[in-house]
C-alpha positions in Angstrom: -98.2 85.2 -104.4 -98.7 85.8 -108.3 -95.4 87.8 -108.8 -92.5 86.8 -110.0 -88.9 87.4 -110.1 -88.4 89.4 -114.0 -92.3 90.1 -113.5 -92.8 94.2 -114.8 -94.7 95.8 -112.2 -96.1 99.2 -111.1 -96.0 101.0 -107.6 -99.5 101.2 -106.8 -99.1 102.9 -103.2 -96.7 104.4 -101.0 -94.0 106.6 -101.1 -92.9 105.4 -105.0 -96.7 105.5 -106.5 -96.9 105.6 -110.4 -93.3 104.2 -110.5 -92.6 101.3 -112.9 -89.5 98.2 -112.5 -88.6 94.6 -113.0 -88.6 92.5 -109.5 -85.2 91.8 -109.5 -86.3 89.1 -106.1 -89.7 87.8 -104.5 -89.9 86.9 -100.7 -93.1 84.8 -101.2 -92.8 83.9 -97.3 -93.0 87.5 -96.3 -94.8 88.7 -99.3 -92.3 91.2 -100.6 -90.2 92.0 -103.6 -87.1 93.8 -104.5 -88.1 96.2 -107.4 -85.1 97.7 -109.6 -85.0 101.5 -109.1 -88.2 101.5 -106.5 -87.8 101.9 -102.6 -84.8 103.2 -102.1 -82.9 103.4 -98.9 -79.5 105.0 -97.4 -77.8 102.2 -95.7 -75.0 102.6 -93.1 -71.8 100.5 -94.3 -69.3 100.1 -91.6 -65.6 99.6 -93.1 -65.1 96.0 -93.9 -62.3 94.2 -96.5 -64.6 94.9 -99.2 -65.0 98.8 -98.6 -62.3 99.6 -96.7 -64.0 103.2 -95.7 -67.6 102.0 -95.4 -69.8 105.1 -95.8 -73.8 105.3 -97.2 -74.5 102.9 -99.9 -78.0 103.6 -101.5 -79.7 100.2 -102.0 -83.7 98.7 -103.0 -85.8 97.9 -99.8 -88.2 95.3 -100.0 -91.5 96.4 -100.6 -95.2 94.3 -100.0 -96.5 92.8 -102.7 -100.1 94.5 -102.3 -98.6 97.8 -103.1 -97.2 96.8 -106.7 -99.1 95.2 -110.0 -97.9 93.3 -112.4 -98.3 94.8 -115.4 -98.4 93.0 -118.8 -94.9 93.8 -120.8 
């Protein structure tokens, strides 16, 4: 896998095409990153000690590293 964590790259495909972000984290054993702003989701919270209410928390979603290119900074 050629990208990096801090790697600038652009969304080549999929829902987020043209958009441009920093990985923020690489998965180079499932060939995803985490880009910042890019891919993201709604996600459930049930309450816990750290959110006592829970609710929706909008977070990035991994995404496969053939959709992105790094692009030179």
């Amino acid at each position: 896998m050629f990208i990096k964590s801090n790697d600038k790259v652009k969304v080549i495909a999929g829902k987020d095409k043209g958009k441009e972000g920093v990985v923020i984290k690489a998965f180079p054993a499932n060939d995803r990153v985490i880009v910042k702003g890019v891919n993201i989701v709604k996600k459930h919270q049930k309450p816990n000690n750290a959110n006592p209410n829970g609710g929706i928390v909008e977070m990035e979603a991994p995404i496969h590293v053939s959709n992105v290119k790094k692009i030179s900074e």
